[in-house]
TORRO-832293 format. One line per 2 residues: number of its first residue (from 1); their letters; for each residue y, z, x of C-alpha. Coordinates in Angstrom, 1 decimal. Layout:
<lobas>
NUM) a) Y/Z/X | ...
</lobas>
This chain:
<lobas>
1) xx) 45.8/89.3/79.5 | 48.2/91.7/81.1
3) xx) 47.4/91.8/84.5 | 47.6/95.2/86.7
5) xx) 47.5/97.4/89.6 | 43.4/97.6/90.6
7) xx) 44.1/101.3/91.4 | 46.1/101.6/88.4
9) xx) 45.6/99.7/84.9 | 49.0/101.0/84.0
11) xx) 51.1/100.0/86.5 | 52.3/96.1/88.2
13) xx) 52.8/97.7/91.8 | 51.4/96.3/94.9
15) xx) 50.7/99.5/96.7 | 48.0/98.3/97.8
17) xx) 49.3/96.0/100.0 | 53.4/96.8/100.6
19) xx) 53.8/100.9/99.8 | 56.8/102.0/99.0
21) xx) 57.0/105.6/101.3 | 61.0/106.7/100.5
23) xx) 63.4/105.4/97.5 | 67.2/106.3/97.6
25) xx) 68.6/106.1/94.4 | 72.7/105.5/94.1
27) xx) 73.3/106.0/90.6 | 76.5/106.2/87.9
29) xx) 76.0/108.1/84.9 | 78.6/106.3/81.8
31) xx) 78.5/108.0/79.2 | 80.4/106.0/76.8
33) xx) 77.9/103.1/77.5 | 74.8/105.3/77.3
35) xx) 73.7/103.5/80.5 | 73.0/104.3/84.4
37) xx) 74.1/101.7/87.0 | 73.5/101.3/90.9
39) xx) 70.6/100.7/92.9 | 67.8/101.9/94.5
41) xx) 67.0/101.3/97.9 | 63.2/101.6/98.6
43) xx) 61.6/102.2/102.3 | 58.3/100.2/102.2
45) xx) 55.6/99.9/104.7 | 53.2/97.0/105.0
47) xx) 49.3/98.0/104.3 | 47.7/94.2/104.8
49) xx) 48.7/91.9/107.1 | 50.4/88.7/105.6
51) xx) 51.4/90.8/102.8 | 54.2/88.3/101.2
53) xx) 56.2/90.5/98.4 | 57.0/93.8/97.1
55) xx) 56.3/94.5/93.0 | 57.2/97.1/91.2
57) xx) 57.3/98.2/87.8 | 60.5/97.8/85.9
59) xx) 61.3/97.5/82.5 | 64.3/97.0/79.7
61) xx) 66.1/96.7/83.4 | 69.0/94.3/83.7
63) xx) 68.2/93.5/87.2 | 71.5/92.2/89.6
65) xx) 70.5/91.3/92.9 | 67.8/92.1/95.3
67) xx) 67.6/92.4/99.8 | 65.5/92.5/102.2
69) xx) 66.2/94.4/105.4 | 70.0/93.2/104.1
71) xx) 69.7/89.7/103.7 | 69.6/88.4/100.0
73) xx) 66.8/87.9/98.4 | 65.3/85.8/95.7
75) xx) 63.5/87.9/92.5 | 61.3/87.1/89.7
77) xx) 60.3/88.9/86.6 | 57.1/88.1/85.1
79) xx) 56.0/88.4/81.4 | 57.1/91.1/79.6
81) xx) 54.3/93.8/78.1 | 55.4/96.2/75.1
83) xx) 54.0/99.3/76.4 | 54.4/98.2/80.1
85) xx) 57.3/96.3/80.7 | 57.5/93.4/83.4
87) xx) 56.7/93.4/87.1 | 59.5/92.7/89.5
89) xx) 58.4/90.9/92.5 | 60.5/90.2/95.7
91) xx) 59.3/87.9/98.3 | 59.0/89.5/101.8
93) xx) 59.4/87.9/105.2 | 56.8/86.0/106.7
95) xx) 54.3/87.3/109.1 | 54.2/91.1/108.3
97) xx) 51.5/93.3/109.8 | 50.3/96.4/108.9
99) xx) 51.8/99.0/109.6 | 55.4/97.1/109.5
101) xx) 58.3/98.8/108.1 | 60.5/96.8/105.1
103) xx) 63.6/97.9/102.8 | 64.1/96.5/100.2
105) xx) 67.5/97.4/98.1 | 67.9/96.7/94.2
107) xx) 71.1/96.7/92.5 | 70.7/97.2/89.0
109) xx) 71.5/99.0/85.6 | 69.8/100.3/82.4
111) xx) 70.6/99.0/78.6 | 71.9/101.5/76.1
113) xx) 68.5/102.3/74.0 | 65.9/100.7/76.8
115) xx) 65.9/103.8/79.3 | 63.1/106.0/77.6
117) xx) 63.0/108.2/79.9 | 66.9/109.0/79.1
119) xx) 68.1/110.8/76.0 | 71.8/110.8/75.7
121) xx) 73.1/113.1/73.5 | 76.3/113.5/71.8
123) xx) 78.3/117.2/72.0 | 77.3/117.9/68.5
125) xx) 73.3/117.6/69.6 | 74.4/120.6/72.3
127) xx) 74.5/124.4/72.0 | 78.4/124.6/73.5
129) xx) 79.3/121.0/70.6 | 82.5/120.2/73.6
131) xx) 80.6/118.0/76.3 | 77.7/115.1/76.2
133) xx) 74.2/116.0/78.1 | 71.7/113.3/79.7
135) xx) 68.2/114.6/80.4 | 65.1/112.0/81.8
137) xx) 61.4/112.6/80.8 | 59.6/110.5/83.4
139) xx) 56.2/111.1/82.6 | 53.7/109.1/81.9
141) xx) 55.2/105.9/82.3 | 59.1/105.6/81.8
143) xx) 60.2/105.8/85.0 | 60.0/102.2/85.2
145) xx) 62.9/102.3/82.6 | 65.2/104.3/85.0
147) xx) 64.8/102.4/88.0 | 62.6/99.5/89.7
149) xx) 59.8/101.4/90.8 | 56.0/101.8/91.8
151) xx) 55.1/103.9/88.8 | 52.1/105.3/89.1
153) xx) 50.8/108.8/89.8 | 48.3/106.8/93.0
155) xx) 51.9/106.7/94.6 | 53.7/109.4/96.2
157) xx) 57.0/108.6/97.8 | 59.9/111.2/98.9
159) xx) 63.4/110.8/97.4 | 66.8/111.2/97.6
161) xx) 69.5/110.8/95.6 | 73.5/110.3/95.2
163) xx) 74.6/110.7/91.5 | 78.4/110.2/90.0
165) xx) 78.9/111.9/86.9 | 82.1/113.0/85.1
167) xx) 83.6/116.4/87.4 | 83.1/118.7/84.4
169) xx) 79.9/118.4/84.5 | 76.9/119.3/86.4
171) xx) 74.0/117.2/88.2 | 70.8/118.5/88.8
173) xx) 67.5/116.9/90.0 | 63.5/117.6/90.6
175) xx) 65.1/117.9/94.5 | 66.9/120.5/96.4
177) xx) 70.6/120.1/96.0 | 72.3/118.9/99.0
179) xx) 76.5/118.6/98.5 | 78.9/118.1/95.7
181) xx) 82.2/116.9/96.3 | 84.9/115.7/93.6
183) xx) 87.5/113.0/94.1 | 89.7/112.6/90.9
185) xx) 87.6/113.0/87.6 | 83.8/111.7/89.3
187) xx) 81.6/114.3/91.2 | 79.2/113.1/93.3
189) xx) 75.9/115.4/93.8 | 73.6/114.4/96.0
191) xx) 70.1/115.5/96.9 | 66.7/115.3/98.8
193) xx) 62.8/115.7/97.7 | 61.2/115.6/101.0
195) xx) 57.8/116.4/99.5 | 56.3/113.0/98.5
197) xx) 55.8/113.0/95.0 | 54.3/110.4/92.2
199) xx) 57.6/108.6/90.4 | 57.1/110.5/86.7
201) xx) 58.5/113.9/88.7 | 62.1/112.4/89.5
203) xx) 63.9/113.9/87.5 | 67.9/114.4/86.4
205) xx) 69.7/116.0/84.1 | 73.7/116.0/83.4
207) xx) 75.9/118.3/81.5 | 77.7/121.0/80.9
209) xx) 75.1/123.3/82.8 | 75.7/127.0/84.7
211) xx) 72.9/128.9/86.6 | 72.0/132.7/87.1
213) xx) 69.7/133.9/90.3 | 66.9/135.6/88.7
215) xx) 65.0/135.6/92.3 | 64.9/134.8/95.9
217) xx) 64.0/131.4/95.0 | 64.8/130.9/91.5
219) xx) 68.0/130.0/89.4 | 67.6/129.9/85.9
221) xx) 70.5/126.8/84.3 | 71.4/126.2/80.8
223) xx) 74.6/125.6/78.8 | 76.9/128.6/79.6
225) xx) 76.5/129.9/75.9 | 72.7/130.9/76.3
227) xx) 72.6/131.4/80.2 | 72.5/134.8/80.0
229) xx) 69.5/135.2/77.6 | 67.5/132.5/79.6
231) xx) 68.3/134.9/82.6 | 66.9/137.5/80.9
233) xx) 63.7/135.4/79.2 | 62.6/134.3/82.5
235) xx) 63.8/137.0/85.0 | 59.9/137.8/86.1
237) xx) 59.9/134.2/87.2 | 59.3/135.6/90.9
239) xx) 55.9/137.5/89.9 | 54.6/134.2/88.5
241) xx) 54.9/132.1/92.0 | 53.8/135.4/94.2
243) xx) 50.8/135.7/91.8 | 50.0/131.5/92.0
245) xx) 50.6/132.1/96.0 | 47.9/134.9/96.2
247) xx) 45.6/132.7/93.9 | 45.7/129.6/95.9
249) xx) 48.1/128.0/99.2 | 51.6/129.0/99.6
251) xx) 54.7/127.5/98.2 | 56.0/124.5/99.4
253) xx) 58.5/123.5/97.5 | 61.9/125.7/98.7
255) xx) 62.9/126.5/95.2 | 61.9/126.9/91.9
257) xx) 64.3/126.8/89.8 | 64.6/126.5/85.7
259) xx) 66.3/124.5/83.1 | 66.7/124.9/79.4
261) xx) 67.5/122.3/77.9 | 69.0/121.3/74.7
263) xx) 66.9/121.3/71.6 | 65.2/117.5/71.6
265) xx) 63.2/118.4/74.8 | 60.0/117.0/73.5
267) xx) 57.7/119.2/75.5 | 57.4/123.0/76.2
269) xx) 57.9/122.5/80.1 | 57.6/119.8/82.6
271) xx) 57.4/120.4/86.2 | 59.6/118.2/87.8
273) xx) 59.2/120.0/91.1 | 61.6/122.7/91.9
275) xx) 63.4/122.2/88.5 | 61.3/123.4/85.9
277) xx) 62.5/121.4/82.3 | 61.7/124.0/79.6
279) xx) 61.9/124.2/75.2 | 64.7/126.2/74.7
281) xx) 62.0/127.5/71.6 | 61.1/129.7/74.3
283) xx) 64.3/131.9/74.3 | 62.2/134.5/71.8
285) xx) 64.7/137.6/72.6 | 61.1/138.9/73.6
287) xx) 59.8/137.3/76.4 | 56.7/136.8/74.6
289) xx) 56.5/132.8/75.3 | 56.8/133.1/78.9
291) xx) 53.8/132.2/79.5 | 54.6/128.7/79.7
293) xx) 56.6/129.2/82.5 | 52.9/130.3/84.6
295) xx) 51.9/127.3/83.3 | 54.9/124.9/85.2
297) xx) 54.3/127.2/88.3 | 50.5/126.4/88.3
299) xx) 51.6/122.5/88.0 | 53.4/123.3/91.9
301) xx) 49.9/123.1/92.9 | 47.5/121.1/90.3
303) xx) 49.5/117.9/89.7 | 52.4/118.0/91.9
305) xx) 50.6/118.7/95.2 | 47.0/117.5/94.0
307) xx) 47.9/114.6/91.6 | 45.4/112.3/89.4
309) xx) 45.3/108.9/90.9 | 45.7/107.4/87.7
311) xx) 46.2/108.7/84.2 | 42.8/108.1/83.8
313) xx) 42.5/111.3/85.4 | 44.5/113.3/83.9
315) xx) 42.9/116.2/83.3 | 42.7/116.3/86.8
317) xx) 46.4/117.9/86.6 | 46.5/119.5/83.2
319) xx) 42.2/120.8/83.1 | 43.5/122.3/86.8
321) xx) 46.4/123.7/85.8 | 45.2/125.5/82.7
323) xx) 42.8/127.2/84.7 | 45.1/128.6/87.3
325) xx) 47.6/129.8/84.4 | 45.2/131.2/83.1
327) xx) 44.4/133.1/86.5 | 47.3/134.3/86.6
329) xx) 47.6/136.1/83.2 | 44.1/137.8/84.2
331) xx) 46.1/138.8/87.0 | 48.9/139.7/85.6
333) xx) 47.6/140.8/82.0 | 43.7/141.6/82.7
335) xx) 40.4/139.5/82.3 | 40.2/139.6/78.4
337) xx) 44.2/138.2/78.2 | 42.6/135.0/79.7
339) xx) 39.6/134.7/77.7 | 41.9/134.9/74.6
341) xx) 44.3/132.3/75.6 | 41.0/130.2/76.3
343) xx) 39.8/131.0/72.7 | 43.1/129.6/71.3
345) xx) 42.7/126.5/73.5 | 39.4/125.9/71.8
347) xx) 41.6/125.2/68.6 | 43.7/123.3/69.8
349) xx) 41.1/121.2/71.2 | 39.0/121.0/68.1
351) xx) 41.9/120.1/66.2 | 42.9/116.7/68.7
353) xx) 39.1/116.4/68.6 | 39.4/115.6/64.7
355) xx) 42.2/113.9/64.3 | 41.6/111.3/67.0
357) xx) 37.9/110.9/64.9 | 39.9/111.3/61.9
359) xx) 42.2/108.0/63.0 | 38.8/106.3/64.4
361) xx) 40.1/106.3/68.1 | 37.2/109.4/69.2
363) xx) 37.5/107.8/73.1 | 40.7/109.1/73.5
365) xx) 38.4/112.7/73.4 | 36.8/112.1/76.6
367) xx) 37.9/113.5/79.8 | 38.1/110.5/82.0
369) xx) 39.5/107.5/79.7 | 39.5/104.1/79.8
371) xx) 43.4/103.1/79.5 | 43.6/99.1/80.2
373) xx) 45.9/97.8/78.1 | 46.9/101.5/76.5
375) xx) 49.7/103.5/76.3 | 48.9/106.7/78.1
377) xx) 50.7/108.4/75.4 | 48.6/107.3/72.8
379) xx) 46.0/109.3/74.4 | 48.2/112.7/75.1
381) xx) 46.7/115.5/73.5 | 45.1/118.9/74.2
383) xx) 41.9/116.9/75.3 | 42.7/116.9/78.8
385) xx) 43.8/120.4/78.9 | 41.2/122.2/77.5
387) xx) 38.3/120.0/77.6 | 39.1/119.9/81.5
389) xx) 39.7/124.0/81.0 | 36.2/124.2/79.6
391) xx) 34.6/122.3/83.0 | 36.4/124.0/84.9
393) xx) 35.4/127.5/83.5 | 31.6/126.4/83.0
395) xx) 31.5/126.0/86.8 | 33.2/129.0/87.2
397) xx) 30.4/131.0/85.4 | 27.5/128.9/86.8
399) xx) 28.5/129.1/90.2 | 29.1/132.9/90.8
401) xx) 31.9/133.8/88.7 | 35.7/134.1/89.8
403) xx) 35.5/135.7/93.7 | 33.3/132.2/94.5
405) xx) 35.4/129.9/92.6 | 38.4/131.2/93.8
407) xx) 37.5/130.1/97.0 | 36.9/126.3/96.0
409) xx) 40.2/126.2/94.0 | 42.3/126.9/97.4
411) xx) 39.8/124.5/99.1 | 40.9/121.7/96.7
413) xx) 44.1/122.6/97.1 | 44.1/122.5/101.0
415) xx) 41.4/119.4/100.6 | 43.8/117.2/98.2
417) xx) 47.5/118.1/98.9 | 50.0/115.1/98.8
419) xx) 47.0/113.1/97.9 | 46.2/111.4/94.8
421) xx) 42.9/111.7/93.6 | 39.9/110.5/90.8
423) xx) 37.4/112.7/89.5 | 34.7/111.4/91.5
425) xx) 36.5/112.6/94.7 | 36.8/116.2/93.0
427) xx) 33.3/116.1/92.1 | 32.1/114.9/95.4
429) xx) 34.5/117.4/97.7 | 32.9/120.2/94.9
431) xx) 29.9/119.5/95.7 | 31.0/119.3/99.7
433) xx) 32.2/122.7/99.3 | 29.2/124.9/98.0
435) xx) 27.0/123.1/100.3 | 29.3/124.0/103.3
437) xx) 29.8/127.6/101.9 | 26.9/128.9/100.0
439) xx) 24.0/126.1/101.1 | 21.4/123.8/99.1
441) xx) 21.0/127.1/96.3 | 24.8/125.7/95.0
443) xx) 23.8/122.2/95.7 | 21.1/122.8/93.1
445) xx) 22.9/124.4/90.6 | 25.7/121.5/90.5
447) xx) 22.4/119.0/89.4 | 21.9/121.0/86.5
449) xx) 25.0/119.9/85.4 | 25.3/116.4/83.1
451) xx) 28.5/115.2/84.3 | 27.9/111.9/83.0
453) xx) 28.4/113.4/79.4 | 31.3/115.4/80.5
455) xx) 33.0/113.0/82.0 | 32.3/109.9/79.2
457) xx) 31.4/111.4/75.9 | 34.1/112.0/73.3
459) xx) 34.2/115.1/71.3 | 33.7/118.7/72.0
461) xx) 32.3/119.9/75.2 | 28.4/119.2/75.4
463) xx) 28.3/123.2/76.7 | 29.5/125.8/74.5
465) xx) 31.3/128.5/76.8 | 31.4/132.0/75.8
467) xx) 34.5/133.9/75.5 | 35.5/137.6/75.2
469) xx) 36.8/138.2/72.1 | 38.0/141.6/72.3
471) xx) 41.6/140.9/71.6 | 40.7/138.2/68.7
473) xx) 38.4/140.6/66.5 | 41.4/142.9/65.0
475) xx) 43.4/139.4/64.0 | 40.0/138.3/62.7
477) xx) 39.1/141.2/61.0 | 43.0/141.0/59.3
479) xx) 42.7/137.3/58.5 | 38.7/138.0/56.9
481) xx) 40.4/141.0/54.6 | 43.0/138.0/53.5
483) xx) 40.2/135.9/52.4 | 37.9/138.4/50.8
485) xx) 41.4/138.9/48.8 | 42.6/135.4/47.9
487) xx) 38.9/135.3/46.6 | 38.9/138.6/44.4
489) xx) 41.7/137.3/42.2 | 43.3/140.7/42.3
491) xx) 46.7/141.9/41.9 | 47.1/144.9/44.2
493) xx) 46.4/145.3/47.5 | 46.5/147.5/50.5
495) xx) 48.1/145.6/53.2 | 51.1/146.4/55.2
497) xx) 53.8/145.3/58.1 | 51.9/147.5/60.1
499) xx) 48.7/145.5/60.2 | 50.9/143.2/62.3
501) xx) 53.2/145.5/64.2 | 50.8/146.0/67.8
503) xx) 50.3/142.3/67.9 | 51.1/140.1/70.1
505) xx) 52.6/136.5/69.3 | 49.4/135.4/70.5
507) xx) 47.5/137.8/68.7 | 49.7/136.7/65.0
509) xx) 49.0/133.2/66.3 | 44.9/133.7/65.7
511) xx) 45.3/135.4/62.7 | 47.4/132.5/61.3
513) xx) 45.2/129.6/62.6 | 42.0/132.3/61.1
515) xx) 43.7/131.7/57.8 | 44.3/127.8/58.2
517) xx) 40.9/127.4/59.3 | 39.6/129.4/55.9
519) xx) 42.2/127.6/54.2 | 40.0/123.8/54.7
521) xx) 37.2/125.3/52.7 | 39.1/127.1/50.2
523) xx) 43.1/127.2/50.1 | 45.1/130.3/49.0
525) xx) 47.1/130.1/46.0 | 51.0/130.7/45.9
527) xx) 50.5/133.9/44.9 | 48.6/134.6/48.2
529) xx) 50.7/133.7/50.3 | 53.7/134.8/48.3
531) xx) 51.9/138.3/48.9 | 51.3/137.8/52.3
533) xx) 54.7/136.7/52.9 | 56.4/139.6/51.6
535) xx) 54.3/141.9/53.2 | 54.8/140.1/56.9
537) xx) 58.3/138.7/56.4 | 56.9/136.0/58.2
539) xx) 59.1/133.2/56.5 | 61.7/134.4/58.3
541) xx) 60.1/135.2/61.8 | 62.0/132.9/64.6
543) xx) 59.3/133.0/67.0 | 59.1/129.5/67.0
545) xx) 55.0/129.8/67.4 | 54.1/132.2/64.6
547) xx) 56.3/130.1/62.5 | 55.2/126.5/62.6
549) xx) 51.8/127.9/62.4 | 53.3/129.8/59.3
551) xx) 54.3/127.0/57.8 | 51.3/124.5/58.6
553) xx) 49.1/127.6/56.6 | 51.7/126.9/53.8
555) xx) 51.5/123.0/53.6 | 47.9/123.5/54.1
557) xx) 47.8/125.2/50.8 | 50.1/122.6/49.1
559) xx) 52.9/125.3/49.2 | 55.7/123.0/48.7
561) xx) 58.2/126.3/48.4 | 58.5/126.2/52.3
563) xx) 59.4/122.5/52.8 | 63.1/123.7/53.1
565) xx) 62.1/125.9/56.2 | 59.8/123.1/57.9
567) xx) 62.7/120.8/57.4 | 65.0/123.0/59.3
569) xx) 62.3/124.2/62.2 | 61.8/120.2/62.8
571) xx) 65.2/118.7/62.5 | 66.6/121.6/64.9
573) xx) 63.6/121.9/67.3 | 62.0/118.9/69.1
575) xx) 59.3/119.8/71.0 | 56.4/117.5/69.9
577) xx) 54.1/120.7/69.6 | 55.6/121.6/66.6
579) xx) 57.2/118.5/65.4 | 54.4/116.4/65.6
581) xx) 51.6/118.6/63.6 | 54.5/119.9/60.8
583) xx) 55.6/116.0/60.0 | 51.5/115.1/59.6
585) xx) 51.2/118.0/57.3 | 54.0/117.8/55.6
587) xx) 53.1/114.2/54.9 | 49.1/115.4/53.9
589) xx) 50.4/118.4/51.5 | 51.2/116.6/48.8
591) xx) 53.1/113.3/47.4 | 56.6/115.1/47.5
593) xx) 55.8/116.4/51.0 | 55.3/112.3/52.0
595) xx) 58.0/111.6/50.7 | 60.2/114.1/52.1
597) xx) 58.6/113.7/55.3 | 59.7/109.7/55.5
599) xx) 63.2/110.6/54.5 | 64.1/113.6/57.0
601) xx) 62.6/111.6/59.9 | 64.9/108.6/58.8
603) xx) 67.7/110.8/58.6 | 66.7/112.7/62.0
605) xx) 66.0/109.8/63.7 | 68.8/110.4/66.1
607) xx) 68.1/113.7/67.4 | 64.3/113.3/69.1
609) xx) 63.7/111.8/72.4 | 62.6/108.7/72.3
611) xx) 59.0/109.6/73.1 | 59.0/111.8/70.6
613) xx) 60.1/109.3/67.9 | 57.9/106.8/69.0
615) xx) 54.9/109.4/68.7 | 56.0/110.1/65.0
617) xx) 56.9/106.8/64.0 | 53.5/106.0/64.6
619) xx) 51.9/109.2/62.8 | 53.5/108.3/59.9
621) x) 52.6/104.8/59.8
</lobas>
């Protein structure tokens, strides 16, 4: 029995009783030991009187000494969990009250291969090959492997931080820079997040990094050698935080600032606040992907501001923060933008939906999960974005349409900020709020709705929303003249690199995943696709979207001719997006593919971040 948090089953921390309000975090980067070393020093204040110790989460830690308002103290690590490492528990004084203030300092360091939030990479793993780069991924549960910690999202605590790092390198931090001075060959760069904020959003990154102002509050940082492209992917950055500021409350955070990191970056974004981690897959040339970016902004808000009390909740952040994004491209792009993105969220969602069925785990489809004794990451998928998308929009349309739910998204913003939150209190302030505004007529409407089977009931959503399909018909249309095609057995055809030319990557995206979805009834021969591909050139495309759907059409098919090209999109591109579906195809296409699959993720082992190789070590299994 693994015994947790009661607000938390994920987490050891005492909260509950002794909360830990501020950390300060005095920390070494060396890398020839792959290792951080200092302490943290955490500002606790007492919630129960006769509260007698402080635990915190903490794991593959090498813990060195502990104190208590400065005295030395004694510390204890319990049992060890696989997925949730031990708790660390330090006695307190006797006869605290509520309402008392503690701090309690940790000295400590990680161990080279137990930090998974840290991947350390060698120069060769870098764009510039001359200087090492650290990166952390905090989220959901690894910031216990950084530092001692209370990690859970129910906990929001302000930070600062004082990091030594070699001096030709740079520090930067989900903070606002504060100084940098150099004595000898260590900088020291320290910083300050004085927005309270759940432990997975600290977050730090070290290397050989330059920034270009693209905005009056945003620096966009890379390696020097693709700087100026970033600059240039992301330089409408500005029109993305004025356009989430008109949509809901205003800024808070000071800066927003972006980072493109090296390749292994297992995510497209994460929104450590005011630093922005982003896929370098989203340098296009085109600034066609930026779209992700609307997505991190909306986070500032949904998740950062108004977090999920428990990953339990999770769509709570990620079902939120769809629905803004997807605000803002109506905004920015017009109404039938957003309901196309929301039709290619549908397959993504059906797709998680089968293959969690398919691996006979279907409750990891429903929107608020049961997690004791789970891995949160085991139940990461689309699920929580676009089932909690699909609520989200079905109240939109049953309560008035976007000018009246506009209104209740600022409200839960203005009702939640800096608070942690379940989806019972979103459903009951929901429910406060159209009672308040519009009267019992709202009230009613809300009853209609069975949010016990939204909430609990794996699968797809029990109501089918309607979407406009106006920009999906012409890749529809294209993808249906394919078919009819592949099925007439002929030799000539009329197609051309025109068909193609006026669409957008989203638009080359739908008629791709079109063809996959015609291709699990009846696959296309070699030929087909050899056709297709010479008409579209789309082997060669380097929009990293277009071509791992490419390529999953191909394995789909049994097309073993484009296992070269899959090898290469995986083993120099780490985002889990791509790496993640390309590996389970590769390995369902055929014997070879297995095969070949099992070998290049032996021999590419190295290069992913941790999560990510855990994640495919256990798809392959």
């Amino acid at each position: 029995m693994c015994f947790t948090a009661p607000f938390d089953p994920n987490s050891y921390s005492n909260a509950h009783e002794v909360i830990v309000t501020d950390v300060h975090l005095s920390l070494t980067t060396d890398f020839v030991q792959k290792i951080l070393l200092g302490s943290v020093r955490h500002t606790c204040r007492v919630e129960t009187d006769g509260a007698d110790k402080l635990v915190l989460d903490t794991k593959n830690l090498v813990i060195e000494s502990a104190t208590v308002d400065g005295v030395a103290a004694t510390f204890s690590l319990g049992e060890s969990h696989a997925c949730y490492g031990a708790p660390l528990s330090i006695p307190l004084r006797a006869g605290l009250k509520a309402g008392d203030i503690v701090e309690v300092e940790i000295k400590y360091r990680t161990i080279e291969g137990g930090c998974l939030a840290a991947q350390w990479l060698e120069p060769s793993q870098t764009v510039g090959k001359q200087h090492p780069y650290l990166f952390t991924q905090c989220q959901p549960i690894y910031a216990r492997t950084l530092a001692p910690l209370p990690d859970s999202p129910f906990i929001k605590l302000k930070y600062t931080a004082e990091i030594k790092c070699p001096s030709h390198l740079r520090a930067l931090m989900s903070a606002v820079p504060v100084e940098e001075t150099i004595a000898g060959n260590v900088k020291t760069c320290k910083f300050t997040q004085q927005i309270s904020i759940p432990s997975y959003l600290i977050a730090l990154a070290v290397g050989n990094i330059e920034g270009r102002r693209v905005g009056p509050r945003s620096t966009v940082w890379s390696e020097p050698e693709v700087v100026e492209a970033a600059a240039w992917e992301f330089a409408d950055t500005e029109l993305f935080v004025k356009t989430g500021e008109e949509i809901l409350t205003p800024y808070v955070w000071g800066v927003y600032d972006l980072l493109v990191l090296p390749a292994s970056f297992p995510y497209g974004g994460m929104e450590n606040p005011c630093l922005t981690f982003v896929t370098p897959s989203l340098l296009a040339g085109d600034r066609s992907l930026v779209d992700v970016v609307a997505h991190e902004i909306a986070h500032s808000w949904m998740g950062n501001l108004v977090t999920s009390a428990s990953w339990e909740h999770f769509w709570l952040n990620e079902g939120f923060t769809m629905f803004v994004e997807r605000r803002i491209v109506s905004r920015l792009h017009g109404e039938p933008a957003r309901h196309f993105s929301a039709l290619l969220g549908v397959k993504a969602l059906q797709e998680s939906v089968d293959h969690y069925e398919q691996n006979g785990t279907p409750e990891y489809t429903r929107l608020v999960q049961d997690l004791k004794n789970v891995d949160p990451d085991d139940a990461f998928s689309s699920v929580p974005y676009e089932k909690g998308y699909h609520l989200l929009h079905y109240l939109e349309g049953i309560l008035g349409g976007i000018d009246v739910f506009d209104g209740f998204l600022k409200n839960h913003v203005e009702t939640f900020s800096h608070k942690s939150i379940t989806s019972f209190q979103f459903k009951d302030n929901l429910y406060a709020y159209f009672e308040k505004t519009y009267g019992q007529e709202k009230v009613d409407i809300l009853n209609t709705v069975d949010w016990d089977t939204w909430f609990y009931t794996p699968g797809m959503p029990p109501v089918k929303n309607e979407f406009d399909e106006t920009l999906a018909n012409a890749c529809k249309t294209l993808a249906n003249r394919w078919t009819e095609f592949a099925r007439s057995n002929a030799t000539e055809h009329t197609f051309s690199a025109s068909d193609i030319t006026s669409f957008s990557t989203n638009q080359t995206n739908v008629f791709l995943e079109t063809l996959q979805t015609a291709a699990g009834i009846e696959k296309f021969s070699v030929q087909v696709l050899d056709a297709m591909d010479s008409v579209y050139n789309l082997t060669k495309v380097r929009n990293c979207e277009i071509r791992s759907r490419w390529q999953e059409l191909n394995l789909a098919c049994g097309r073993e001719e484009i296992f070269p090209e899959v090898v290469d999109l995986i083993t120099t591109m780490g985002r889990m997006k791509y790496v993640r579906p390309l590996y389970r195809a590769m390995r369902k296409c055929s014997p070879a593919g297995e095969k070949l699959a099992r070998e290049t993720f032996s021999k590419h082992k190295g290069f992913y971040h941790p999560i990510c190789t855990a994640m495919v070590e256990k798809d392959l299994a």
